[in-house]
C-alpha positions in Angstrom: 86.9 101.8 132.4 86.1 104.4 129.8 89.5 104.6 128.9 90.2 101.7 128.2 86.9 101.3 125.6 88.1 104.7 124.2 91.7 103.0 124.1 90.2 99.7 122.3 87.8 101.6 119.7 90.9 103.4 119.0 93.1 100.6 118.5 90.2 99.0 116.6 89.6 102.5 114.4 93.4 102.8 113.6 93.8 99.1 112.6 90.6 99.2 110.5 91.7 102.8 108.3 95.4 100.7 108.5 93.3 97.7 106.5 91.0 99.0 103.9 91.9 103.2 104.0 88.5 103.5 103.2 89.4 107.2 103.2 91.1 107.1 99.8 90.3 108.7 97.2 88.4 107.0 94.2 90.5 106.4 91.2 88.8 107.9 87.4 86.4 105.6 86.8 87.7 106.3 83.1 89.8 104.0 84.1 89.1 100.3 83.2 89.0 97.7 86.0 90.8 94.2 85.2 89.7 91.5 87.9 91.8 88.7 88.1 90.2 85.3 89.8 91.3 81.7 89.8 89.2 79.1 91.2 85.1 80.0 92.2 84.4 77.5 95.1 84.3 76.8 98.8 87.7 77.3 100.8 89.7 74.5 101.6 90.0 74.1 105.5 94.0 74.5 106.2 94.9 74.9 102.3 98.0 76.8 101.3 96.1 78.2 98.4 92.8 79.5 100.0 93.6 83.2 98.6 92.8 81.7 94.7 89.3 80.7 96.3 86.0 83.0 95.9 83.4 81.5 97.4 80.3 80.7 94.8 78.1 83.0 97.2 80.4 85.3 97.3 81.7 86.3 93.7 77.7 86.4 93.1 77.6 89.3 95.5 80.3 91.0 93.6 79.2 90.4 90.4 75.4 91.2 91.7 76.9 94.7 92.7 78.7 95.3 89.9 75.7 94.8 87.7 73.5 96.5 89.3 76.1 99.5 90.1 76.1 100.1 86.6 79.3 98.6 85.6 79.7 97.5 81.6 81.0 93.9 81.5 83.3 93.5 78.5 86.3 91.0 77.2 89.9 91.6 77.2 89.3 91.9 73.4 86.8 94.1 73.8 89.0 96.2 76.5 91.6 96.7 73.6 89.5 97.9 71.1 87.5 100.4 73.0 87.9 104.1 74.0 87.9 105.0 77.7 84.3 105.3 79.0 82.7 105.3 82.6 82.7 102.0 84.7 84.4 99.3 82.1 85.0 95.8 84.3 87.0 92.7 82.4 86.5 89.7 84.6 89.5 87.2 83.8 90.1 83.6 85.4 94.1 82.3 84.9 94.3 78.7 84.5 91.5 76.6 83.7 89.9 75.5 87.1 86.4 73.2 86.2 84.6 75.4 89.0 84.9 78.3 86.7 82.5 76.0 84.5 80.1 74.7 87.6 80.4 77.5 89.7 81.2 81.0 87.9 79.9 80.5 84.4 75.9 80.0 85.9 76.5 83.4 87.7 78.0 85.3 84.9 74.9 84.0 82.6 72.2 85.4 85.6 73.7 88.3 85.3 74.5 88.8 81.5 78.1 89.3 82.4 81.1 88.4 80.3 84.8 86.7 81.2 87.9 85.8 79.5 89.6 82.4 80.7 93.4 82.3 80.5 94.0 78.7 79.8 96.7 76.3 80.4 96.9 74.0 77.5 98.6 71.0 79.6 96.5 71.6 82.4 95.7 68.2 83.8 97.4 65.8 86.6 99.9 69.2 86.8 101.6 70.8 89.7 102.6 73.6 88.5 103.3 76.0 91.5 106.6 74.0 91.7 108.2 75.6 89.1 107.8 79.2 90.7 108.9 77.9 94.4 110.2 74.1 94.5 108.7 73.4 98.0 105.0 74.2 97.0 104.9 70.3 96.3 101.6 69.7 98.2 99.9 68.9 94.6 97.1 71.5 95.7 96.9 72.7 92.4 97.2 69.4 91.1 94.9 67.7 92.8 92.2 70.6 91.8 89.8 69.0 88.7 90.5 71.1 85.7 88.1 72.2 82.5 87.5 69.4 79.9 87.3 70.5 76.5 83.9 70.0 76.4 83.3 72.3 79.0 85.1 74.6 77.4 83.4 74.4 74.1 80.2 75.5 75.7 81.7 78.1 77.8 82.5 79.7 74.7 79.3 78.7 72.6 77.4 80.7 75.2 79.4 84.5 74.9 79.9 84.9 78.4 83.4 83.3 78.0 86.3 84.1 75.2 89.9 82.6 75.8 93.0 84.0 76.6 96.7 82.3 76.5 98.5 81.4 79.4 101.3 78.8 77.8 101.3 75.3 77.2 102.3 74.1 80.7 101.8 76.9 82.9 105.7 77.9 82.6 108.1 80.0 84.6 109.3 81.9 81.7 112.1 83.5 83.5 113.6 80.3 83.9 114.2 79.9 79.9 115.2 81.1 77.2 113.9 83.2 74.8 113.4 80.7 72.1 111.4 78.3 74.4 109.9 81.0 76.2 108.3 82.0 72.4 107.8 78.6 72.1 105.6 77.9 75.3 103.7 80.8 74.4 102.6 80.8 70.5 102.2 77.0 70.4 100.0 77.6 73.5 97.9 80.0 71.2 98.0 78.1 68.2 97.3 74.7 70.2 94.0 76.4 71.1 92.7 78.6 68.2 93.0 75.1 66.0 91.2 73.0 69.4 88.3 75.4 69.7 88.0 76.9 66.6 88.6 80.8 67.4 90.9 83.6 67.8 93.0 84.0 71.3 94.1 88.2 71.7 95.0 88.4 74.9 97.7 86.5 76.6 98.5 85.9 80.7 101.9 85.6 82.4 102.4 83.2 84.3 103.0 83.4 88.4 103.1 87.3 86.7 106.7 86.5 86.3 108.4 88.0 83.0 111.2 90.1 81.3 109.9 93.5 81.1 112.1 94.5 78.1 111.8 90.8 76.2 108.8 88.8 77.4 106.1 91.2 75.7 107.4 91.6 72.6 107.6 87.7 72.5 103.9 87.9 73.5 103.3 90.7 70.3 105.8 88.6 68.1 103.0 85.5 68.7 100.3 87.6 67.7 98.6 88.5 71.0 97.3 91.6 71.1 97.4 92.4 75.0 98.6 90.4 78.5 97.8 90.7 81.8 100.5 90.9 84.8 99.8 89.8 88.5 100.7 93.5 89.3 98.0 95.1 91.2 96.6 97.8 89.6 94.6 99.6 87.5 96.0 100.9 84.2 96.1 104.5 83.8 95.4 103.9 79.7 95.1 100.7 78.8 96.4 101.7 74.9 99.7 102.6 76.5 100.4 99.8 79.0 98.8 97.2 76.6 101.3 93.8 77.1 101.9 94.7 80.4 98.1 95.5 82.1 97.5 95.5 86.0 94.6 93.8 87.4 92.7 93.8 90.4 93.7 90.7 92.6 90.0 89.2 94.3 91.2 86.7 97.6 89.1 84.3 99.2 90.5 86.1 102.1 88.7 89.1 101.5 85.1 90.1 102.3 82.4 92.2 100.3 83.8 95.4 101.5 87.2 94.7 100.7 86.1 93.9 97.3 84.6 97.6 96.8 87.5 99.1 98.4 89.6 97.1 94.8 87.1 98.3 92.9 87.9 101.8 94.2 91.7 101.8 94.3 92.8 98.7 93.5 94.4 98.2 97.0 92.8 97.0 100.2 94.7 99.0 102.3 97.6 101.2 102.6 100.0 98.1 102.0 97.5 95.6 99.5 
């Protein structure tokens, strides 16, 4: 009997170190952290896309710990102006979810933390997961209520939120050409400077898909000053990878300690 509990607590030991190598080593916390979130609400019982949702209860936790573990909340605009310095956190939200108004933006208040939303211009009654994979036609996404301007108006009033670009429609820009793919993304930052009255510096790719060599000088040529990849990460300098900046990926999936483990090296595991 005892070897088979020694055999088990093995097993158990081995597939937990497999899972979160909580033994690795802590990457500089010179280094800035980039968080990447979509949607801050309940899981969807059976949904395809449960990964793109935090629990409310649980991104308080994170953002609770982060607070109080002395992290410095700041904007991607922010980000790119500043020198490296101890514990630097930019929370960003792709898309334009409404939860990120009922859900996240009460908890980044309580906490006087700060965000920068990535927003899809053409963002309502859209599937847009179709045009990375054609047989994620559910209409998940779709079917998810989106920001309305006015929501978005106050997000921004407040200084917890300052926007990002993320193209008009949400677009697979590897399945265009260059001259729309410039299109989809300065119109996307006009569109919204002249709709909410301010200035966008940071753009997102969208599904992280893009043309290393083309797609961020397209993003410089509109007059962004940085973008964020889907690449998990965290950037050695942010001045030197600045159109093409890892983030940290937060899953619904994941629990509290997973979440640190990001914070600590990006990865989960040994694998993600």
């Amino acid at each position: 009997m005892i070897y088979l509990v020694l055999a088990t607590s093995f097993l158990w030991l081995f597939w937990f170190s497999e899972r979160y190598a909580w033994w690795g080593k802590t990457l500089d916390l010179r280094r800035a952290r980039v968080l990447m979130y979509h949607m801050i609400k309940e899981p969807t019982p059976g949904a395809k896309f449960n990964g793109l949702r935090v629990s409310p209860d649980l991104f308080e936790q994170q953002v609770r710990w982060l607070s109080e573990g002395g992290w410095r909340f700041v904007t991607m605009s922010e980000l790119a102006d500043q020198p490296p310095s101890d514990k630097v956190v930019a929370i960003t939200f792709d898309d334009g979810f409404e939860d990120n108004y009922l859900n996240a933006f009460p908890i980044l208040k309580k906490y006087n933390a700060k965000a920068t939303l990535y927003l899809v211009v053409d963002r309502h009654d859209r599937d847009w997961s179709v045009s990375k994979k054609s047989h994620h036609n559910s209409g998940e996404l779709k079917n998810e209520s989106k920001l309305s301007d006015e929501q978005i108006r106050e997000m921004l009033a407040s200084g917890v939120f300052e926007l990002g670009g993320h193209t008009t429609t949400h677009a697979n820009l590897a399945k265009l050409n260059n001259a729309d793919k410039y299109n989809e993304i300065a119109a996307s930052k006009e569109h919204l400077e002249s709709l909410f009255s301010c200035q966008l510096s940071s753009f997102a790719y969208p599904f992280g898909i893009y043309n290393h060599q083309i797609d961020p000088q397209l993003v410089k040529k509109a007059g962004f000053e940085s973008a964020v990849t889907t690449e998990d990460g965290i950037p050695l300098d942010v001045q030197t990878s600045l159109y093409e900046l890892p983030r940290i990926k937060i899953s619904g999936k994941d629990g509290f300690f997973a979440f640190k483990i990001r914070m600590r090296r990006s990865k989960r595991g040994l694998r993600k």
